[in-house]
C-alpha positions as CSV (number, residue, x, y, z in Angstrom):
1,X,2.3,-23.5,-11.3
2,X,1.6,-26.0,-8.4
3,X,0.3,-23.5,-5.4
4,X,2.4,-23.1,-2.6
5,X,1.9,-22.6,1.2
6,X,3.1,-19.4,2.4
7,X,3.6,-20.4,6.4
8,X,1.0,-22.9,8.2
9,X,-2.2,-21.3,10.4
10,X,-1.9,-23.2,13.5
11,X,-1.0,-21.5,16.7
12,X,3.3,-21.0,17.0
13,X,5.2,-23.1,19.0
14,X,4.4,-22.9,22.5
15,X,1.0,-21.7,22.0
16,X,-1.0,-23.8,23.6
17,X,-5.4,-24.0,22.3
18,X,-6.4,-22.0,19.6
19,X,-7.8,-18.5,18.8
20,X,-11.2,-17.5,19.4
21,X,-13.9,-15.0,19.1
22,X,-12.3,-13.4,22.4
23,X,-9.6,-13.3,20.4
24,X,-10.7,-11.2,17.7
25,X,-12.7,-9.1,20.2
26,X,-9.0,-8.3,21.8
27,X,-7.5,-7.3,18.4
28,X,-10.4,-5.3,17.4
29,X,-10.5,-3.1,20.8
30,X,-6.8,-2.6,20.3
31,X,-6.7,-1.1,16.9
32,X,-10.3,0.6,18.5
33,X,-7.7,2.1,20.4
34,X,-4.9,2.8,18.4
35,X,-7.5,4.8,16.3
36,X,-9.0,6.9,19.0
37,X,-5.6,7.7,19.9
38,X,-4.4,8.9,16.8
39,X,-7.3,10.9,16.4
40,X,-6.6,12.5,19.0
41,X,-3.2,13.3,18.6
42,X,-3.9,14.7,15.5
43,X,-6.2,17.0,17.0
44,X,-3.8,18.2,19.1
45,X,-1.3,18.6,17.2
46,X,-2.9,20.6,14.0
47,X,-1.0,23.3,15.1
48,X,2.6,21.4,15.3
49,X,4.4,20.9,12.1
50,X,6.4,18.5,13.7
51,X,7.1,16.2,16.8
52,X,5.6,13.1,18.5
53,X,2.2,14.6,17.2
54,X,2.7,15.4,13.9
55,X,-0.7,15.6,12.2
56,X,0.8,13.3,9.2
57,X,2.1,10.7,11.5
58,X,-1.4,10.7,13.2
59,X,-3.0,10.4,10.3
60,X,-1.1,7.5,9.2
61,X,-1.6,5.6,12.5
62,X,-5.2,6.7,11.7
63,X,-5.3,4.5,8.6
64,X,-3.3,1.8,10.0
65,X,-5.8,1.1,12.4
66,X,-8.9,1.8,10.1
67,X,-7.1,-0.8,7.4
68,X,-7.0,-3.5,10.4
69,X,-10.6,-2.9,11.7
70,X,-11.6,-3.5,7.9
71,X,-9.3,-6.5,7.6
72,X,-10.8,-8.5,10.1
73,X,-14.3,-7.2,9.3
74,X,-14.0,-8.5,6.0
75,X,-11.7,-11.7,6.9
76,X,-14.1,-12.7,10.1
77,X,-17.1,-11.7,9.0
78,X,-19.2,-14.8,10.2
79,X,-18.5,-13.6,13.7
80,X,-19.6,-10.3,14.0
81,X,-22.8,-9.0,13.7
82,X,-23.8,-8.8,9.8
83,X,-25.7,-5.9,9.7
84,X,-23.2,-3.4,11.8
85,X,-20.4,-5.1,9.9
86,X,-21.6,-4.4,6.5
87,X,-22.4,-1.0,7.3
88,X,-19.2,-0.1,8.6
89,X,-16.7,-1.8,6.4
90,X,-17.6,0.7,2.8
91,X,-17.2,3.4,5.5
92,X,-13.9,2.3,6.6
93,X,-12.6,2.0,3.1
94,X,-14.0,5.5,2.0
95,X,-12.1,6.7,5.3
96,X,-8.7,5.2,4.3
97,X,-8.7,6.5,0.8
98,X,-9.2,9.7,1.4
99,X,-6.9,10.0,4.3
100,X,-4.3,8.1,1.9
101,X,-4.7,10.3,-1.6
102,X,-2.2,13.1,-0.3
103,X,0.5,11.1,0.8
104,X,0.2,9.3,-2.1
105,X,0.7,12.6,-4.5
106,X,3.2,13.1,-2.1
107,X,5.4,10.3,-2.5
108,X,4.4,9.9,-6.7
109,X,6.0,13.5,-7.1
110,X,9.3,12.5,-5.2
111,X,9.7,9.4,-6.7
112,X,9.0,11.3,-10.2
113,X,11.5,13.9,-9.6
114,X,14.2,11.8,-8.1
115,X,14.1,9.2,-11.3
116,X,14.7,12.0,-13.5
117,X,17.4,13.4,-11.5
118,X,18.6,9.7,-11.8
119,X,18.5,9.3,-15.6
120,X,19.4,12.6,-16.3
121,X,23.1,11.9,-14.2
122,X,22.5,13.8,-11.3
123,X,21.8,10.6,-8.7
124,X,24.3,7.9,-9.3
125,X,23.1,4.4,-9.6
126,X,22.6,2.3,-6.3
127,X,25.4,0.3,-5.2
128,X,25.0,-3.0,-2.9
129,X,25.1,-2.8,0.5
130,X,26.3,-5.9,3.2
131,X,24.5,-9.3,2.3
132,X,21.0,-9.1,2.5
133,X,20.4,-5.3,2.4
134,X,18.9,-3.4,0.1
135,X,20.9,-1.1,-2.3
136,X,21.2,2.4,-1.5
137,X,22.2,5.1,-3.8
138,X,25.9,6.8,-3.6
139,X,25.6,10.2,-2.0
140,X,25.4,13.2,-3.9
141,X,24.5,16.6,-3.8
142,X,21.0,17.7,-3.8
143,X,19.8,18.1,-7.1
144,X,19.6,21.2,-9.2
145,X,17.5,21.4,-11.9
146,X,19.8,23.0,-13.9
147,X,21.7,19.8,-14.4
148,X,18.8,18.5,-16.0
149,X,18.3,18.2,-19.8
150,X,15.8,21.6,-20.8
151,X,13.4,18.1,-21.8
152,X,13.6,16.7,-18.3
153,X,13.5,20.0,-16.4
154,X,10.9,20.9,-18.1
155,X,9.1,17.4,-17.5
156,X,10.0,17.9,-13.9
157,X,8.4,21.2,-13.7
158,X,4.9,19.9,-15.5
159,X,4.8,17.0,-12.8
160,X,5.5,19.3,-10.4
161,X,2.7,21.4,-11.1
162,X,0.3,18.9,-11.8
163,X,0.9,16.8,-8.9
164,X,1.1,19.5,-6.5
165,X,-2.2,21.0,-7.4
166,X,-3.6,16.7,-7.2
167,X,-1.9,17.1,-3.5
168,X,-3.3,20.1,-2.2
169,X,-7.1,19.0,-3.4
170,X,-6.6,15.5,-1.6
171,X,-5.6,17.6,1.3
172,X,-8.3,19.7,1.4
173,X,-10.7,16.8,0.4
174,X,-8.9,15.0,3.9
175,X,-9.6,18.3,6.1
176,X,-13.2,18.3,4.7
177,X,-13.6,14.4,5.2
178,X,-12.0,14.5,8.9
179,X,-14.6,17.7,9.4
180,X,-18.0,16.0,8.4
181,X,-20.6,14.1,10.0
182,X,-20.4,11.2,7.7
183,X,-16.6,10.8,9.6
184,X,-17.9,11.5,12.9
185,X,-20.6,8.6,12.4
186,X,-17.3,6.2,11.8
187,X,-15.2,7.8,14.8
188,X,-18.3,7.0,16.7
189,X,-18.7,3.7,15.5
190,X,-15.0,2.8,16.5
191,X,-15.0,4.4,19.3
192,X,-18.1,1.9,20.6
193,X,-15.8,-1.0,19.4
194,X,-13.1,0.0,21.9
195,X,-15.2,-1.2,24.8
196,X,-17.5,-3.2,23.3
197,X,-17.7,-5.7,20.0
198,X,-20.9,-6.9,18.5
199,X,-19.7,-10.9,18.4
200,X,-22.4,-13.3,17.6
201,X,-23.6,-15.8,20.5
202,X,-21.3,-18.6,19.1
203,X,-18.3,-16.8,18.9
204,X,-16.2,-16.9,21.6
205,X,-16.0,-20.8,21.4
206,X,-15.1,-20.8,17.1
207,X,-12.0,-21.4,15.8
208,X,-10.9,-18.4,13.9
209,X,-8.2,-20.7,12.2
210,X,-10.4,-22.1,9.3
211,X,-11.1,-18.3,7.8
212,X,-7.8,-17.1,8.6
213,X,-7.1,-20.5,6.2
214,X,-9.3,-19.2,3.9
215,X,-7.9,-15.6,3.7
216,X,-4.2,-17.7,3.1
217,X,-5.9,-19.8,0.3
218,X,-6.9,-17.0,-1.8
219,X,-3.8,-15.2,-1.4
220,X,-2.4,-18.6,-2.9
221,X,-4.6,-19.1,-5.5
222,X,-4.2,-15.6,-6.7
223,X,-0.6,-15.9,-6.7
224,X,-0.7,-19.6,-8.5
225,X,-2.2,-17.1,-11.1
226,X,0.5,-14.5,-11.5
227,X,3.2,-15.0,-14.2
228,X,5.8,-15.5,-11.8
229,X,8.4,-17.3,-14.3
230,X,7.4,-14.2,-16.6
231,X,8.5,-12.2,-13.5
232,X,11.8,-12.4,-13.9
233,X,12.0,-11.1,-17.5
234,X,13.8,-7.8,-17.4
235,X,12.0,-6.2,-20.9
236,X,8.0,-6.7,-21.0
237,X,7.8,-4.4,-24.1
238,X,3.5,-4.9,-23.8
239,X,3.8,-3.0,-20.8
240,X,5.7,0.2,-22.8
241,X,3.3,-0.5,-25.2
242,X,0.5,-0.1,-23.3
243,X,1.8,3.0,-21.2
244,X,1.5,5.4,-24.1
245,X,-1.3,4.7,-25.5
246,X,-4.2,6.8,-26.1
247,X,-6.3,4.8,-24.0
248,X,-6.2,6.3,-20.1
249,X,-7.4,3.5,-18.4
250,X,-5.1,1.4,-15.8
251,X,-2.2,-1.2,-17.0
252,X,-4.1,-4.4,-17.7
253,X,-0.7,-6.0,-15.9
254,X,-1.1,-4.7,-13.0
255,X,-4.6,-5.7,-11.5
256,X,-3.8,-8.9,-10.5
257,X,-0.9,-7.8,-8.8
258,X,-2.9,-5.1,-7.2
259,X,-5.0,-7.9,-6.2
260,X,-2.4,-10.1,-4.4
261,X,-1.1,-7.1,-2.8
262,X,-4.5,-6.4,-1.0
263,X,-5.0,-10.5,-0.3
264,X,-1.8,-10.7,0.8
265,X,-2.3,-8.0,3.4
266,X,-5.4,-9.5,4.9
267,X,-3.6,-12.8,5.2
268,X,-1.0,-10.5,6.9
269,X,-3.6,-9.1,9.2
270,X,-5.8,-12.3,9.9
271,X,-1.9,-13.4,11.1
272,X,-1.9,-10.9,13.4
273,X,-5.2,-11.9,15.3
274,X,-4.0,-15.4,15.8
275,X,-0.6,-14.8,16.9
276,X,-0.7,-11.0,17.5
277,X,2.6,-11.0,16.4
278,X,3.9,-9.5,13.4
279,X,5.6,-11.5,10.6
280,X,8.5,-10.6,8.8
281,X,8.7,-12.3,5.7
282,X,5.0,-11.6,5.0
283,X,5.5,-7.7,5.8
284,X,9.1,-8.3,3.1
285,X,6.8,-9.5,0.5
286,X,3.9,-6.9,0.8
287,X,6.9,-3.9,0.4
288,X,7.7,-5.5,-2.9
289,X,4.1,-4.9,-4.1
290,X,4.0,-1.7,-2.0
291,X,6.9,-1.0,-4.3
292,X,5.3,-2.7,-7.5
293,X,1.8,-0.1,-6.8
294,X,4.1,3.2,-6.3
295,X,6.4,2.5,-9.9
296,X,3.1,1.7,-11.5
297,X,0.8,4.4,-10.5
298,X,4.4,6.6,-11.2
299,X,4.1,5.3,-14.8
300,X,0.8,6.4,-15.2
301,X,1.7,9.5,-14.2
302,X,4.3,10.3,-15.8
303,X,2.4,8.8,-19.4
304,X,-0.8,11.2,-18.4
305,X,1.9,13.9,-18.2
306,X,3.0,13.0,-22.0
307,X,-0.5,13.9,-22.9
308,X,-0.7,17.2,-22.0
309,X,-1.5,19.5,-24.5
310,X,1.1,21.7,-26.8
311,X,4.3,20.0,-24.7
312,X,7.2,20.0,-26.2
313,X,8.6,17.4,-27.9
314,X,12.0,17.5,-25.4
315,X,9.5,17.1,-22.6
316,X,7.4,14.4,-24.2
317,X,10.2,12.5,-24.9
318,X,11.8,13.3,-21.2
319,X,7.8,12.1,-20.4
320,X,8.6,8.9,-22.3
321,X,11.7,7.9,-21.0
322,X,10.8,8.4,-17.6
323,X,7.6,6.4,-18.1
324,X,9.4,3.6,-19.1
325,X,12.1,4.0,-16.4
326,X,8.9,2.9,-13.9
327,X,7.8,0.2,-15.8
328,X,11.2,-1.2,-15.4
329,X,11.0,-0.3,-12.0
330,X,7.6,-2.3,-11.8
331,X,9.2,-5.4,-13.3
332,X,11.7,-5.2,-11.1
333,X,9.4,-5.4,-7.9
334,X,7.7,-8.0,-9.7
335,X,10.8,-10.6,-9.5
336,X,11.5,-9.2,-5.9
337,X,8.2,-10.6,-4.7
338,X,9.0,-13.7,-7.1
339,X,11.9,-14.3,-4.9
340,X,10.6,-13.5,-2.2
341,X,7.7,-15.8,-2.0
342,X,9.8,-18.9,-3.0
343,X,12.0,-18.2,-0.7
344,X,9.1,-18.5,2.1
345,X,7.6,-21.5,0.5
346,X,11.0,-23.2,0.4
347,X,11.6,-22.6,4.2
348,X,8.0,-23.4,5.7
């Protein structure tokens, strides 16, 4: 497939030079910032269980930030100084993935629970909204697990336990995390970069354009690489296959889509430093992969479920059905983002 441009580099209309060192500098103090902020909202409000300073919302804008700071480490690397750079950025990725583990039991269990309510009748299907919306499902009451097949109750009630238990580790791994000294060492760190940035001499007079080109280029090249055409198949029976198989290990289809999904958002980001704007059609296309991650790490779960020991065979097969409802669910994200991107290619 011939590789596409996403959107051009150059400054937007009515910008007038080009981006710098300074810059960068600016960007980095801000999310510097931002972080400092959030931490200490969440500090203050530990105690609140809701409100302006909800700890989870803190600790969100907490990884927002620390996913930025990375970003540009990583994207603008040249321009900072090597040693501090490479010292802080596996610290900044240890930093979000611990923060991020609990919301993301969180949100597995919910999305779990609601597709069984789905296939089992309770939820009825999503009907289309206005032009250019996305679906929304009907409204209905909340679910009761007793209109649930005894196979998909009882499937609900094993991924309920064994996510649960997942979410209150990662939540107790978080507290411990935001308690240490190896997070203080990064708070510190970030907290220098809000009034100061370890630039190199040269700079404040280089163009940040070429490696914000270079961030775009892979995210192209990666995506040249994606079955795209194969995208818009709605059965990949390899991928069932796969999901049941004895062998634990991640779904061999979804790497490189992983791997677009995390190029894609530090062409997003190295966006942000030029224009310090945000833009729209690249933040549509990262929620289709944001959507392609969450069915397939939901498959998983569900077909580590089906291992389990001395299940049921109703609850297995609940397991089953479920598991391939995600993969579905995967494919389908997979020709969203196939749609979306030539819909940006066409228009730029």
């Amino acid at each position: 497939m011939a590789q596409q441009h996403l959107e051009p580099t150059d400054p937007l209309p009515g910008h007038v030079g080009f981006a710098t060192g300074d810059a960068l500098a600016g960007y980095l103090r801000s999310q510097a910032t931002e972080f400092l902020r959030a931490l200490r909202q969440h500090r203050e409000g530990g105690a609140q269980a809701q409100g302006p300073q909800d700890p989870v919302d803190a600790v969100r804008a907490l990884r927002r930030s620390v996913r930025r700071i990375s970003a540009s480490l990583h994207t603008f690397r040249p321009l900072l100084d090597a040693d501090w750079s490479e010292s802080l950025r596996p610290e900044l990725a240890w930093l979000s993935g611990t923060l991020g583990m609990e919301h993301a039991y969180e949100s597995r269990l919910e999305r779990l629970l609601l597709a069984l309510h789905r296939l089992s009748g309770a939820v009825f299907p999503a009907q289309p909204g206005p032009a250019g919306t996305t679906p929304v499902p009907l409204p209905a009451p909340a679910p009761d697990r007793g209109n649930l097949t005894v196979g998909a109750a009882k499937a609900g009630a094993l991924l309920d336990r064994q996510l649960t238990l997942a979410r209150t580790r990662a939540h107790s791994t978080a507290l411990q995390a935001l308690g240490s000294s190896r997070f203080h060492a990064v708070a510190d760190n970030i907290a220098l970069l809000a009034s100061e940035v370890p630039l190199t001499r040269t700079a404040v007079t280089t163009d940040l354009r070429p490696m914000a080109t270079a961030a775009r280029e892979r995210l192209e090249d990666a995506v040249a690489a994606l079955p795209l055409v194969a995208a818009g198949n709605p059965y990949n029976a390899e991928a069932l296959v796969h999901g049941l198989s004895p062998d634990p290990s991640p779904h061999p289809q979804d790497a490189p889509w992983h791997q677009v999904r995390l190029l894609l958002r530090l062409h997003r980001y190295a966006r942000e430093v030029l224009t310090s704007s945000v833009d729209v059609r690249l933040l549509t296309a990262g929620q289709c992969l944001d959507r392609h991650r969450d069915a397939s790490e939901a498959a998983s779960a569900a077909a580590a479920a089906a291992r389990t020991p001395r299940i049921a065979p109703a609850t297995a097969y609940a397991l089953g059905v479920l598991h391939a409802d995600q993969r579905h669910e995967v494919e389908a994200a997979r020709f969203a983002f196939q749609q979306c991107w030539q819909k940006q290619a066409v228009s730029t």
